[in-house]
Steps between C-alpha positions, in 0.01 A plus 500: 500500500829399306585301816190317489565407151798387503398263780223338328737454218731295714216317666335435145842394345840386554716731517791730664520891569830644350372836598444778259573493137816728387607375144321295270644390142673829500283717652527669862205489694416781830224426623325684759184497729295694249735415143717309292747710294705322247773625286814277298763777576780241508350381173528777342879608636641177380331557143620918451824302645466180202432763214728732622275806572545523856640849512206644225267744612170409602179636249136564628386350191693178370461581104574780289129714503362521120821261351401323211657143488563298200637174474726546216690830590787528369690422795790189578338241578568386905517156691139360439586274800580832755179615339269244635706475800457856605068460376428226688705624803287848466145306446616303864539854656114595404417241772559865690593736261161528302574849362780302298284260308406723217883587359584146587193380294626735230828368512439156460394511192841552367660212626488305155781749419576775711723788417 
């Protein structure tokens, strides 16, 4: 059926067969008879390797369960710019990683000044 497809594409349009899809703005691609499975595992190594977390241990959940956040806390201040570096690096990684978009949601809104 796939085959079939793919050759009224070609007949319908110009174009070339590069054969199956493996990465695509970042993101591996397996594809099978039956499924796709996507994942951004060399996204995510070279970002625990850019914030320097690449030897932390990995967490079922990805924020602190029943942790009230404020934005003034007391703490230092951090680099606003790392800040929004590291959010919008983590709201690219819920292209496959939608478990993630919740903290990541929460986190962003402390990027006016982040501590």
């Amino acid at each position: 059926m796939m085959q079939e497809f793919k050759e009224n594409m070609m007949k319908t349009f110009e174009m070339t067969d590069l054969g199956l899809m493996n990465y695509f703005l970042g993101i591996e691609v397996k594809q099978q008879e039956d499924s796709i499975f996507i994942s951004q595992k060399k996204y995510i190594e070279a970002l625990l390797k850019k914030f320097k977390m690449y030897d932390c241990k990995p967490v079922a959940t990805p924020l602190v369960v029943n942790e009230k956040l404020q934005k003034d806390d007391g703490a230092q201040e951090t680099d606003a710019s790392r800040y929004r570096s590291l959010i919008g690096s983590l709201f690219y990684l819920t292209a496959t990683r939608p478990d993630i978009m919740y903290a990541t949601s929460l986190l962003s809104r402390f990027m006016q000044k982040p501590s």
